[in-house]
C-alpha positions in Angstrom: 98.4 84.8 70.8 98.3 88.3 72.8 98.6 89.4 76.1 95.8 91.6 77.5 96.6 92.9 80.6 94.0 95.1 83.1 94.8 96.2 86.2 91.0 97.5 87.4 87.8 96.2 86.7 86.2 99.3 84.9 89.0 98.2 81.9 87.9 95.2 81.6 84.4 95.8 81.8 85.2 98.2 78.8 87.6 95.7 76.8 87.8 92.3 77.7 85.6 91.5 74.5 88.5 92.5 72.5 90.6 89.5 73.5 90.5 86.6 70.8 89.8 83.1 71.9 93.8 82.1 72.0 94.7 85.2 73.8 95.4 85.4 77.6 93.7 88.2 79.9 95.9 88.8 83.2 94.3 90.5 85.9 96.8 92.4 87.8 96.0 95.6 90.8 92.6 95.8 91.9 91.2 93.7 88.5 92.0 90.6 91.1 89.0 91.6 92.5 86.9 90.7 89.6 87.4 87.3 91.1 85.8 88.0 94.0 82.5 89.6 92.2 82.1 87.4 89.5 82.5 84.1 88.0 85.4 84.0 85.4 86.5 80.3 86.3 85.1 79.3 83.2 87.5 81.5 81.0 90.2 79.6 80.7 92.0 82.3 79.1 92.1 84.4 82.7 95.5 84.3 84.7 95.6 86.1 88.1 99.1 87.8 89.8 99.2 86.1 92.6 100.5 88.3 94.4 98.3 91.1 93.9 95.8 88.8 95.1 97.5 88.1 98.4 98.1 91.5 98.9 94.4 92.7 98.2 93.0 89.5 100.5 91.6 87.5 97.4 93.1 84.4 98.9 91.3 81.8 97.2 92.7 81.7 93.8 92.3 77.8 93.3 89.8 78.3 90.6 92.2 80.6 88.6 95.5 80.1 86.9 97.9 82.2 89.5 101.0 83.1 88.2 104.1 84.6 89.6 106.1 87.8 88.2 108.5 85.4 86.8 105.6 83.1 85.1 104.3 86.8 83.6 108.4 87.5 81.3 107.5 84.1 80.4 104.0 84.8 79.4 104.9 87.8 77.9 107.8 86.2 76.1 105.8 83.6 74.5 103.0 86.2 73.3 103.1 87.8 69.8 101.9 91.6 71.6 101.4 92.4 75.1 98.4 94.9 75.3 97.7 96.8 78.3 93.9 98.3 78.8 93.1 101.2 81.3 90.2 103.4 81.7 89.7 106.0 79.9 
């Protein structure tokens, strides 16, 4: 299992399809407001920081798994590679 993490929505337009079936995608930065635009809900492999939601105004986050900074060492602890995708 990986970690991909993006922190804008123009990464993960570009690379998203690169994360496997078991891996988790963490939206961090302005990628929170991916949730705003579109439906991920259904991609259970999406994780949200919760507080770069809060502090971008993407309040409702109950149809996401939020985590904390604390919940993210643990993520990133229990995944084989962390990956993180910018733009180019």
């Amino acid at each position: 299992m990986n970690l991909h993490i993006f922190n804008n929505p123009e990464a993960y337009d570009l690379y998203h399809g690169f994360a496997e079936p078991d891996d988790v995608v963490l939206l961090i930065e302005d990628a929170v407001y991916l949730v705003l635009n579109r439906d991920l809900s259904q991609d259970r492999r999406i994780r949200i920081l919760i507080d770069d939601a809060f502090q971008r105004g993407v309040e409702d986050t109950s149809s996401y798994s939020a985590i904390s900074y604390p919940e993210w060492v643990a993520l990133t602890a229990a995944c084989e590679r962390s990956i993180s995708w910018a733009k180019p």
